[in-house]
C-alpha positions in Angstrom: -186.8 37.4 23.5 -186.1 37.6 20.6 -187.4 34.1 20.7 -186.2 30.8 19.1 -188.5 29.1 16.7 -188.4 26.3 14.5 -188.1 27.5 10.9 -189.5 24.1 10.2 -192.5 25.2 12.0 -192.8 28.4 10.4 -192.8 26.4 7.3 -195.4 24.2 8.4 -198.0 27.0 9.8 -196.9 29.1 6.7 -200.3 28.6 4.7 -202.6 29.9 7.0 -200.5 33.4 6.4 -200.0 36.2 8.5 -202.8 38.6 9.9 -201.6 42.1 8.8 -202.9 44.9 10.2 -202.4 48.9 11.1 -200.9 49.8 14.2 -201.2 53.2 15.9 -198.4 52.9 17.8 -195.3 54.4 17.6 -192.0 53.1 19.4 -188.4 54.6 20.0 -186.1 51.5 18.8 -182.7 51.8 20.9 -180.1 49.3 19.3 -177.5 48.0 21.3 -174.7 46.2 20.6 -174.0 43.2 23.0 -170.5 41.5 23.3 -170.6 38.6 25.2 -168.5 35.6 26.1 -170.5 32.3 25.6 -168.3 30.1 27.3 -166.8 31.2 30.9 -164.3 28.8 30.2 -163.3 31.1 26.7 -161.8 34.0 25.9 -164.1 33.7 22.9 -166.1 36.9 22.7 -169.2 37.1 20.2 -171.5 40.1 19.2 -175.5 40.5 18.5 -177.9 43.1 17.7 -180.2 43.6 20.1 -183.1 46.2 20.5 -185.0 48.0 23.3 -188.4 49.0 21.7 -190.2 52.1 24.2 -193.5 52.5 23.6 -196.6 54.9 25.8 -196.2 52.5 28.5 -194.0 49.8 28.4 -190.8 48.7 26.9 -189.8 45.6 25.0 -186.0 43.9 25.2 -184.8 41.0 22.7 -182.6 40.1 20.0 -182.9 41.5 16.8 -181.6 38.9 14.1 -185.0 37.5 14.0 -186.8 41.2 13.7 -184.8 41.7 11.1 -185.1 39.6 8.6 -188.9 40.5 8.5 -189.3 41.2 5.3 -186.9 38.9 3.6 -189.3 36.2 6.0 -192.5 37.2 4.4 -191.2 37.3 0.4 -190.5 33.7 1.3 -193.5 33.0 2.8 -195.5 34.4 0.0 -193.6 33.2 -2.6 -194.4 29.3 -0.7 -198.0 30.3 -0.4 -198.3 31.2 -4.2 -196.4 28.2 -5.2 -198.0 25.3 -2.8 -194.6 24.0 -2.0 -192.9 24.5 1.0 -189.1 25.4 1.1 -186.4 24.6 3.9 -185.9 28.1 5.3 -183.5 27.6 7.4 -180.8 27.3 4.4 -181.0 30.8 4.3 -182.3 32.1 7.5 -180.0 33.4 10.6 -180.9 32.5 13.6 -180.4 34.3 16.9 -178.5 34.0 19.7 -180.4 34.9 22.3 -184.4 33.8 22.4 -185.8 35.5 25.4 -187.9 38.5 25.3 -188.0 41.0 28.5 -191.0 43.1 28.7 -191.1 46.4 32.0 -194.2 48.2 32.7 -194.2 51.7 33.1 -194.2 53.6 35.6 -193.9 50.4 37.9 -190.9 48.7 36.0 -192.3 45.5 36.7 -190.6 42.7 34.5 -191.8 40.2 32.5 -189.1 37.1 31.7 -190.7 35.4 28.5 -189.8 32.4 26.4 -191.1 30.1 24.0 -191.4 26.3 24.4 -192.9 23.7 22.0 -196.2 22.0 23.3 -197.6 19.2 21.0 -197.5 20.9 17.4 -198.1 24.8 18.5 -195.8 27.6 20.8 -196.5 28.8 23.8 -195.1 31.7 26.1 -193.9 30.7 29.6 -192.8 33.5 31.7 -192.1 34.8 35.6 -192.3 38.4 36.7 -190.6 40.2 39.3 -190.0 43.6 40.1 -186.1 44.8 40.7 -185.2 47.4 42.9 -181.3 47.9 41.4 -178.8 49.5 44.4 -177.6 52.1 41.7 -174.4 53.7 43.3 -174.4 57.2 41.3 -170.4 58.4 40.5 -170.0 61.7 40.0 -168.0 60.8 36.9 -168.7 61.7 33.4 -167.8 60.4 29.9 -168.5 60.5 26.2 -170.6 57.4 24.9 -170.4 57.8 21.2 -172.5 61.5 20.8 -174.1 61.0 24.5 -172.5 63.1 27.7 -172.8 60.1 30.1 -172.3 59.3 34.1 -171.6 56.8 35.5 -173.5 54.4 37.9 -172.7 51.0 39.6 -174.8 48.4 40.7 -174.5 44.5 42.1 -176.9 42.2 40.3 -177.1 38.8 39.5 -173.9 37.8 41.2 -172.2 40.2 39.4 -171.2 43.6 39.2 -171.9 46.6 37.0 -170.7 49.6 35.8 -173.4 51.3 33.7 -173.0 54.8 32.0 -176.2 56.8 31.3 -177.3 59.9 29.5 -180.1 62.3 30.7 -179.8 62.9 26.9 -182.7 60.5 26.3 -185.3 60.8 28.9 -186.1 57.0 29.6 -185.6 55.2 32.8 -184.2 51.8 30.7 -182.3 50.3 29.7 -181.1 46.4 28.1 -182.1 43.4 29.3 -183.8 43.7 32.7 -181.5 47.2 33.7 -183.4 50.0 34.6 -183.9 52.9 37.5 -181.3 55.8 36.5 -182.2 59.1 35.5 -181.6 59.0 31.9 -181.4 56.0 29.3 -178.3 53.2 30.4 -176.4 54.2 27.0 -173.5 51.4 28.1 -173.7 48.3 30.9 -170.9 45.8 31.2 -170.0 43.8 34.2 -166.5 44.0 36.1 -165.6 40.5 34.1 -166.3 41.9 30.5 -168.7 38.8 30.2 -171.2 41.0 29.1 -171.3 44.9 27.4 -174.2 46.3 25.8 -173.3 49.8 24.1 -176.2 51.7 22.5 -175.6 52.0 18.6 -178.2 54.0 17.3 -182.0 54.6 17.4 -184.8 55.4 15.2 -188.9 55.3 15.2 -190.7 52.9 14.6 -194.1 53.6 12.8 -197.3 50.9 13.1 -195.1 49.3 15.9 -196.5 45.6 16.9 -195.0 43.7 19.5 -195.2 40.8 17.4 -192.9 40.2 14.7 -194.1 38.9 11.3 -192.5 35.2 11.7 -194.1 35.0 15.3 -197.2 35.5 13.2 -197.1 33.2 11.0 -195.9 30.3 13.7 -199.2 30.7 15.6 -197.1 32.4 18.4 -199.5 35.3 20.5 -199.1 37.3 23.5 -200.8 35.1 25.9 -197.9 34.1 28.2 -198.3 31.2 30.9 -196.7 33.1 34.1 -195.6 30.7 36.8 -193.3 31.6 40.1 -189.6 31.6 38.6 -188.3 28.2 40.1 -191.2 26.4 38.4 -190.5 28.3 35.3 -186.7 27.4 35.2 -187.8 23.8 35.6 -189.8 23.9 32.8 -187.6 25.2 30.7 -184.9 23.3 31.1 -186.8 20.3 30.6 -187.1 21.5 27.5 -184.0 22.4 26.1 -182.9 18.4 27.3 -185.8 17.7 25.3 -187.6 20.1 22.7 -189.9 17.5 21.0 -191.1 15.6 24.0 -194.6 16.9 24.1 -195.1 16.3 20.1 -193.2 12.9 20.0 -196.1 10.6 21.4 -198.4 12.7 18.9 -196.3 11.7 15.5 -196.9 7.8 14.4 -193.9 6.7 12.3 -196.2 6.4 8.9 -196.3 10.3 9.6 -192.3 10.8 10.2 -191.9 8.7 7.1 -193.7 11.0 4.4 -191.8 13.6 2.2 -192.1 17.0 2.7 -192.5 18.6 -0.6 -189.6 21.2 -1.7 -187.7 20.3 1.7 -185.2 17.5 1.5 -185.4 14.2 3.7 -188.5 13.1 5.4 -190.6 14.9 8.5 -188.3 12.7 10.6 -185.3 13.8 8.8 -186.5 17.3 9.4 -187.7 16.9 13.5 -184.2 15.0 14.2 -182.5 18.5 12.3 -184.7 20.9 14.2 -184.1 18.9 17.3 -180.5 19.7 16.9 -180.9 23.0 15.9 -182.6 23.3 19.2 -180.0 21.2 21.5 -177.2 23.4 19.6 -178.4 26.4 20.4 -179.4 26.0 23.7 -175.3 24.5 24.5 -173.7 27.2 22.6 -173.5 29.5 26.2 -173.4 27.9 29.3 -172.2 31.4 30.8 -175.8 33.2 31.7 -175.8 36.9 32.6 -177.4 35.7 35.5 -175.2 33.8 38.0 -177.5 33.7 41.2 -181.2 34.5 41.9 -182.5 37.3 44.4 -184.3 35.9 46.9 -187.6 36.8 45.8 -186.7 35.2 42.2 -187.0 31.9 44.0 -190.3 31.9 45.1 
């Protein structure tokens, strides 16, 4: 993911700042446009930056909105910190439309599903892993994808079915979201029903890479994932997008949800019934998952 958070949060965890340091890592950033149709009901389509991020020996898959607005992120955060008052950022912040965060392994390609759930006032990382062995059906057919000589492949995942084009151009065995196994980079993946269609855009390196994005940072969010078999985690999960504030409810007394947040309008009530909606909003906006069915082994 890129992965949802509560800019309220942010706001909240803001003074004890971000840890800044060098990295010596250096990643190739892949960006790829996804189109996607939210509701399966819709013809409504919708588009998103996302980014595949290839490091030595592993690769990282999520949406970019949050990424990028880094640096806009920490100007606020700074200017809060200097000031002492604490400012509503989500008046001004986008949020993204996808919040999970795929990490593969090299050479293995072993998966890691992550996302973040609220328990009591921090984040935490829940995630399954699973290793896919994708069925690629190799055409002998060739086509331009933007400035890449592609060729075709097809594949059945998820209950659906694919039609990827990849490019020996780039040298990586990747892909977006959880795709991977051709010889060359998947430059363009939709399935048979258009619900889905990432097409590469554009790369670039990445300098002082961190897998860790500045507003992650500053919300107390690290790399320590809770890994759990994928039924349990799709439980938990759900559980909370019904209920996003359930574990920090019993821990607010109503003189607490009736004080006034300073430079943020309303009360911390007003505020947890906004983010709670944020929250519920988001999580109803697609009820069309790229996913339809789980592999066997998934449901252990």
């Amino acid at each position: 993911m890129k992965q949802l958070f509560s800019i309220f949060f942010i706001a909240l965890f803001a003074f004890a700042g971000a840890q800044d340091k060098d990295s010596k890592e250096t990643a190739n950033r892949f960006f790829y446009e996804l189109t996607f149709k939210p509701k399966k009901d819709s013809a409504k389509l919708e588009k998103v930056m996302t980014i595949l991020d290839i490091v030595k020996d592993r690769s990282i898959y999520r949406d970019y909105t949050m990424v990028a607005q880094d640096s806009i992120l920490k100007v606020q955060v700074e200017a809060m910190q200097k000031s002492g008052v604490y400012k509503d950022m989500s008046k001004s912040m986008k949020m993204p439309k996808f919040s999970e965060k795929i990490a593969k392994t090299y050479p293995d390609m072993k998966i890691q599903y992550i996302e973040r759930i609220v328990n009591g006032m921090s984040p935490i990382g829940i995630g399954y892993n699973e290793t896919i062995k994708f069925d690629w059906k190799i055409s002998n057919e060739k086509e331009k994808i933007g400035s890449y000589n592609a060729q075709k492949a097809t594949a059945e995942y998820g209950g659906r079915k694919w039609t990827a084009w990849f490019s020996t151009d780039l040298p990586f065995q990747d892909g977006s979201y959880k795709f991977s196994g051709l010889p060359g980079l998947i430059v363009k993946i939709e399935d048979d029903g258009k619900n889905y269609s990432w097409v590469l855009q554009g790369n670039k390196k990445v300098s002082n890479w961190e897998e860790l994005s500045y507003g992650e940072k500053i919300s107390n969010i690290n790399l320590k994932v809770t890994e759990m078999p994928r039924s349990k985690f799709e439980k938990t999960f759900n559980d909370f997008k019904k209920d996003p504030f359930a574990s920090i409810r019993p821990m607010i007394t109503q003189e607490m949800m009736s004080k006034s947040i300073p430079g943020m309008d309303g009360t911390i009530g007003d505020m947890m019934k906004k983010q709670e909606k944020m929250y519920k909003d988001f999580f109803n906006a697609n009820d069309n998952p790229i996913e339809l069915t789980q592999s066997s082994s998934d449901k252990k």
